[in-house]
C-alpha atoms as one frame of an Amber mdcrd trajectory, in Angstrom:
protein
 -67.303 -12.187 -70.102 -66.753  -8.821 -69.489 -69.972  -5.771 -69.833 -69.960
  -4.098 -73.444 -70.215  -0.861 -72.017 -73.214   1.222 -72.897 -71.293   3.881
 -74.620 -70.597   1.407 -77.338 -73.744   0.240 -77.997 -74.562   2.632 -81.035
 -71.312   1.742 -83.076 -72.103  -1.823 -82.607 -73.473  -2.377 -85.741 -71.129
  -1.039 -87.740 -68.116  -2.651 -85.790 -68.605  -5.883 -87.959 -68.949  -4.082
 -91.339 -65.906  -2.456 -90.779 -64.050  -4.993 -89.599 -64.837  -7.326 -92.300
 -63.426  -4.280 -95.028 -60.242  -3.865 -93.194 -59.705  -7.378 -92.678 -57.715
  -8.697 -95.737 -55.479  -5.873 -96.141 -54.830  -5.329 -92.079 -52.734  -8.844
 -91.696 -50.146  -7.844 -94.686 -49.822  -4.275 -93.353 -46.372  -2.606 -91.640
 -46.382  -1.786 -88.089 -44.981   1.073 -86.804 -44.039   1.612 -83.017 -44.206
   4.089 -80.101 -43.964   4.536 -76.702 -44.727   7.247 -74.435 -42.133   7.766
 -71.722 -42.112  10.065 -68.522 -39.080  11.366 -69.030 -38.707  12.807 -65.119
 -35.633  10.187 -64.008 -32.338  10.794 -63.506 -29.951  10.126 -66.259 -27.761
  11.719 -68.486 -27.289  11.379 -72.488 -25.412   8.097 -72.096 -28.204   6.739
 -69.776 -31.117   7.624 -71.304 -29.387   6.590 -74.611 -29.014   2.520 -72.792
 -32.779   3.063 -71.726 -33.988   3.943 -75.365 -31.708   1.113 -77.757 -33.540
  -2.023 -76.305 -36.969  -0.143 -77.776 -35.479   0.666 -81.434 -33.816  -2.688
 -81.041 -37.518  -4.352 -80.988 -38.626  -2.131 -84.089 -39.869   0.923 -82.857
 -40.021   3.742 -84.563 -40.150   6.659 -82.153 -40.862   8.353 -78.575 -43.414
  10.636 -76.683 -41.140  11.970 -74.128 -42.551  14.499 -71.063 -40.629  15.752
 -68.401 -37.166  15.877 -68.077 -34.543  17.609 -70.016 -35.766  17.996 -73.607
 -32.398  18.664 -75.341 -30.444  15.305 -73.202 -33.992  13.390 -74.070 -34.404
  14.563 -78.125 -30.389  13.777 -78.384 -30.327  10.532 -76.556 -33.756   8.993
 -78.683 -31.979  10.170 -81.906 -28.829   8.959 -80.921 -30.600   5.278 -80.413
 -32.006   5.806 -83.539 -35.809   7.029 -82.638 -37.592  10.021 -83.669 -38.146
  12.149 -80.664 -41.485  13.835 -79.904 -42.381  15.846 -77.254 -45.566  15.005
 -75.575 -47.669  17.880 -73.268 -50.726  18.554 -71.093 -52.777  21.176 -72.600
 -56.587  21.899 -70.857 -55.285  20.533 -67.455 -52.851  22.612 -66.179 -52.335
  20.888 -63.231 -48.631  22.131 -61.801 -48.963  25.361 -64.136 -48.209  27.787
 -60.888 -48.415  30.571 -63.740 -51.366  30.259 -64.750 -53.063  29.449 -61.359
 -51.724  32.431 -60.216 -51.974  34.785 -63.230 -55.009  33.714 -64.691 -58.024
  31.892 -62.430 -60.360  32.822 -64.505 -59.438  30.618 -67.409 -60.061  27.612
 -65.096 -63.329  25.822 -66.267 -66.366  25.939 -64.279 -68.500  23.024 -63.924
 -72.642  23.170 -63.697 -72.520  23.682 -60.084 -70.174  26.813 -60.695 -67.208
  24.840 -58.988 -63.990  26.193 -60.727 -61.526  23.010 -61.468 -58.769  25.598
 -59.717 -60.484  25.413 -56.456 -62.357  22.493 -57.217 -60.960  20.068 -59.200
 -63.227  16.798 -59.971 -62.026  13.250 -59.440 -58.289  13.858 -58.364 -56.520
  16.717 -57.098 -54.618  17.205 -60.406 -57.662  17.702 -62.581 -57.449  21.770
 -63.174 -58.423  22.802 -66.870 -58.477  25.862 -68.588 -61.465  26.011 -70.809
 -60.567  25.977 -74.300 -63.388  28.859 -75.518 -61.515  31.304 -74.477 -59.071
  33.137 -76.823 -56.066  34.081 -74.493 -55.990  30.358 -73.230 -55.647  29.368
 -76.666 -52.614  31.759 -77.952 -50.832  30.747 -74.326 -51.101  27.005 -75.168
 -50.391  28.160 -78.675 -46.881  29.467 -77.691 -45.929  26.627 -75.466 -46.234
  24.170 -78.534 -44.560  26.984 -80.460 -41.518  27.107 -77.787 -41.373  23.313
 -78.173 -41.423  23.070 -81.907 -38.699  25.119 -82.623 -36.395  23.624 -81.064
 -33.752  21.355 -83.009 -34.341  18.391 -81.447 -37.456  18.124 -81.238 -39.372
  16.021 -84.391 -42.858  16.307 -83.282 -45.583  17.570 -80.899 -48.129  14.948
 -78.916 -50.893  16.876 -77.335 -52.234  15.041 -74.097 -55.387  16.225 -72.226
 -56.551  18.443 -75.091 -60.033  17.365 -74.484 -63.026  18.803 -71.331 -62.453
  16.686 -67.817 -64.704  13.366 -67.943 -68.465  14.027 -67.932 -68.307  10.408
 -67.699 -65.870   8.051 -66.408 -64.657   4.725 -68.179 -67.155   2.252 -66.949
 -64.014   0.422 -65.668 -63.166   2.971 -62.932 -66.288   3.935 -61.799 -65.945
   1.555 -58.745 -62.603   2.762 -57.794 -64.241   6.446 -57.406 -67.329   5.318
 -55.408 -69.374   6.386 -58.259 -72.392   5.210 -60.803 -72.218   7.994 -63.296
 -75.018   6.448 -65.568 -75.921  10.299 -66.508 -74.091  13.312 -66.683 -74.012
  14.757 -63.039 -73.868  18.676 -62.386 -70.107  18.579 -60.963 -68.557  17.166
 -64.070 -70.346  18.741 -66.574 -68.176  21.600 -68.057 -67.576  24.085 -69.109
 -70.307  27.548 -67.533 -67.555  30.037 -66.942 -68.464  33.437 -67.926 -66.997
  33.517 -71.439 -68.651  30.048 -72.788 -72.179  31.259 -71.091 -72.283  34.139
 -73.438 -70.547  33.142 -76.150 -73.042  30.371 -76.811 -75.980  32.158 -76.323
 -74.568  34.852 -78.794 -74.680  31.855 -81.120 -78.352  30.479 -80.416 -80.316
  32.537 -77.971 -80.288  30.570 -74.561 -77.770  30.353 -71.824 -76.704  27.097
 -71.258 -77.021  27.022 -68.007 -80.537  27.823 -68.471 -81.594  24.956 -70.718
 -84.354  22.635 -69.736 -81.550  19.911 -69.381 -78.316  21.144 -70.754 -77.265
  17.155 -71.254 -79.791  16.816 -74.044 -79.209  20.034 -75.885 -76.875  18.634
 -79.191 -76.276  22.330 -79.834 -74.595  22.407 -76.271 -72.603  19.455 -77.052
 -71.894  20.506 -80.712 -70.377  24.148 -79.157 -67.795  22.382 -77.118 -66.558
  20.040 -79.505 -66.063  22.844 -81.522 -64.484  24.717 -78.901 -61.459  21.566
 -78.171 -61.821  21.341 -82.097 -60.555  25.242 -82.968 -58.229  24.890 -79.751
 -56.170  22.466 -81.867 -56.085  24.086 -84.984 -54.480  26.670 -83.726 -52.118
  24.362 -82.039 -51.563  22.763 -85.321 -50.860  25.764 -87.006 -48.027  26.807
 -84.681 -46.309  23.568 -84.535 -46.821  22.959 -88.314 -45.209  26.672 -88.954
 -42.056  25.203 -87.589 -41.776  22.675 -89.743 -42.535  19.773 -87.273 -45.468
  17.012 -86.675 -48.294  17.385 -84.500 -50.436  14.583 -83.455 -52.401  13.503
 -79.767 -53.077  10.694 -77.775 -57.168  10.657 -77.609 -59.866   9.042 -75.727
 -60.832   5.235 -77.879 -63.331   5.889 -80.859 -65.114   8.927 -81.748 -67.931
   8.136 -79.884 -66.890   7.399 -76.735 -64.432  10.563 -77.043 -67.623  12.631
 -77.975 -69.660  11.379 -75.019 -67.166  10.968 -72.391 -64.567  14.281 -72.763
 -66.459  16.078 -75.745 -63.465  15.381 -78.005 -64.298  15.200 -81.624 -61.179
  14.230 -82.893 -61.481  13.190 -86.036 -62.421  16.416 -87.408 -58.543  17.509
 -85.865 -56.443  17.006 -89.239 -53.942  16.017 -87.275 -50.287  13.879 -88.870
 -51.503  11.422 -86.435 -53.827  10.472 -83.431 -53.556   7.586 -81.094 -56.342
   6.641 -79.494 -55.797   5.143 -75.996 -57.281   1.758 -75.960 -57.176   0.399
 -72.657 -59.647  -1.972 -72.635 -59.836  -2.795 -69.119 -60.713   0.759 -68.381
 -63.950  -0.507 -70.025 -64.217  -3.821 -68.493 -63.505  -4.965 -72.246 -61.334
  -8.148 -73.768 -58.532  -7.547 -76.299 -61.009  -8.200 -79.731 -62.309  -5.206
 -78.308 -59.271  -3.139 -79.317 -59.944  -4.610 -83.076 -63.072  -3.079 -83.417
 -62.201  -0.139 -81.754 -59.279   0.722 -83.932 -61.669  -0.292 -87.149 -64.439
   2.290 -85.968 -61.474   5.264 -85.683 -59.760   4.073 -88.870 -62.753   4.344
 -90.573 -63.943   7.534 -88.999 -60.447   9.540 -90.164 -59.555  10.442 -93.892
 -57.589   7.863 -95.861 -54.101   9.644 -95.122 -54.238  10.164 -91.420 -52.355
   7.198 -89.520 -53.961   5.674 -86.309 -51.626   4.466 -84.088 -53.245   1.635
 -81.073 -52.650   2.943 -77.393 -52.128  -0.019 -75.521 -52.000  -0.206 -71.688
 -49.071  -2.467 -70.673 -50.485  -3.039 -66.721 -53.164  -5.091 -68.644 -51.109
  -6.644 -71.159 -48.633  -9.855 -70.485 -46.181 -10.443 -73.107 -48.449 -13.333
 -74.959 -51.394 -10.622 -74.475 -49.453  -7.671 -75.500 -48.849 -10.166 -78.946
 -52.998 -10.322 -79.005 -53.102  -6.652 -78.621 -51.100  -5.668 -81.604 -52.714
  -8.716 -83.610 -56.091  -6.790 -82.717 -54.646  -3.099 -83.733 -53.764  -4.796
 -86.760 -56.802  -6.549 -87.599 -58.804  -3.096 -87.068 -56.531  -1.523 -89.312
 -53.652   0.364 -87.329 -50.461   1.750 -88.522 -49.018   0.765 -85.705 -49.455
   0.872 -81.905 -48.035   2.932 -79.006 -47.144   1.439 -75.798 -47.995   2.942
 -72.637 -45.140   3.423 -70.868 -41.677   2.669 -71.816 -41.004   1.648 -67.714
 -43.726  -1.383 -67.769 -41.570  -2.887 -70.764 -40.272  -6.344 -69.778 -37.527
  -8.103 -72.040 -40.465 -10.746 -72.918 -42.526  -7.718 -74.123 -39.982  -6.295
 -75.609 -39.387 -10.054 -77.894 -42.810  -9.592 -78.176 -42.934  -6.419 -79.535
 -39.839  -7.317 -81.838 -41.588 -10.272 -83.287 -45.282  -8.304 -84.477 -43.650
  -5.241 -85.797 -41.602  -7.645 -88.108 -44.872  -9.032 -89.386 -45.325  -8.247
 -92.915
């Protein structure tokens, strides 16, 4: 048996509860299905058309396509029959050479006063912008805007709209060396020289002068509001072109709260889809039921949650659990991460659940 991890511990309660509401009307339910796709390899229209018709073939519905050439992408999907979407990084700006070099000073600044430019944590690509701060919110706010108005283009999916991990995934902690069983100085973010300010302009004391700035809910409240207004102003600008907006998020509200300060179900969003890959979490696949059941019941009535499911950890007979489990918890559908790790078992698989009900 795998460790609950800790994180978890305070929705535990309520997991059953939910569950137990959701239950009767989750096995009758439609399924809807995604996949996110890195769009980077070489192919033209006709190719990329082959690569997408086994997927709508199985029952899914649509894309979240990066890289690559949007308009050959968008055309190919639709031409296979999916809806196209265009999925982006938005705080980590990793490979951004304009910003880097424009703008250092939106890069966020962790409690040690380590910029993620010149110091990223973790991994080399881990360089975000801090979302407080107004001009890094109308550039990412005209990127989306460049993206939505284009033709082919059906949707925006927002990716790394959230702070960098104060806390790791219990599941990866031994793969960095680390025990992060408290929130340690050089991935706590963000103390750059707008957020300093601007929250003590809201409640008298600098953050970085708190008795212990991990305990201070004021401190936490601040930057989920600050990821919170950074994506209603995203919305707006994709919405104004007529188009859907939704984002792939970290697995219930409170684990996206403690681990990346993401409060997403406040976000309003046409859809989120929470990536729920339980071995990150040294979790089994009835873990993904209550999961899903704490998020659907966190969201209002209209807003569809869509299962992120990790394929490395899933086997075609495990991938069938996975969606049973989405659907138990009370999914719309799931989302499959990534279109590559698709075998012609999963995809039979895959076929066979969405047809469900």
């Amino acid at each position: 048996m795998r460790r609950r991890t800790f994180l978890e511990l305070t929705s535990a309660a309520a997991t059953g509860t939910v569950l137990g509401s959701l239950a009767g009307c989750a096995q009758s339910a439609p399924m809807m299905g995604w996949a996110w796709v890195h769009g980077g390899a070489q192919g033209d229209r006709s190719d990329w058309r082959r690569r997408f018709e086994p997927l709508a073939g199985a029952g899914v519905h649509g894309v979240l396509v990066s890289g690559g050439d949007m308009e050959v992408l968008g055309d190919a999907a639709h031409a296979a029959g999916l809806t196209f979407h265009r999925w982006m990084w938005m705080l980590n700006r990793n490979g951004d050479d304009w910003a880097q070099t424009n703008h250092p000073e939106w890069f966020s600044v962790s409690r040690n006063g380590d910029s993620t430019l010149t110091t990223p944590p973790y991994v080399a690509y881990y360089r975000w912008v801090c979302p407080t701060r107004q001009p890094v919110r109308d550039y990412l706010s005209g990127l989306v805007d460049e993206v939505a108005r284009h033709p082919v283009v059906d949707g925006v999916h927002l990716d790394y709209i959230r702070y960098p991990d104060v806390i790791l995934p219990r599941g990866l902690w031994d793969k960095y060396g680390l025990v992060q069983d408290r929130e340690f100085p050089e991935f706590d973010f963000c103390y750059c020289d707008v957020c300093r300010p601007t929250f003590q302009a809201l409640t008298g004391d600098d953050p970085l002068l708190l008795p212990d700035p991990t305990q201070d809910v004021r401190w936490r409240e601040f930057r989920w509001d600050s990821v919170t207004a950074t994506v209603k102003e995203l919305s707006d600008a994709v919405r104004a072109r007529g188009k859907q907006i939704s984002a792939a998020v970290f697995p219930t509200p409170t684990i996206a709260r403690q681990l990346v300060r993401q409060a997403w179900e406040q976000w309003a969003l046409d859809a989120v889809f929470p990536m729920l890959y339980h071995g990150f979490y040294e979790e089994e696949i009835p873990w993904i039921a209550s999961s899903t059941a704490l998020g659907v019941k966190a969201l209002p009535a209209a807003e569809p949650l869509y299962a992120g499911l990790y394929l490395p950890d899933l086997g075609p007979v495990d991938l069938g659990a996975a969606i049973d489990a989405a659907r138990q918890g009370g999914a719309r559908g799931v989302s499959l991460f990534e279109m590559g790790g698709l075998s012609e078992a999963h995809l039979e698989v895959l076929a066979d659940r969405l047809r469900v009900g």
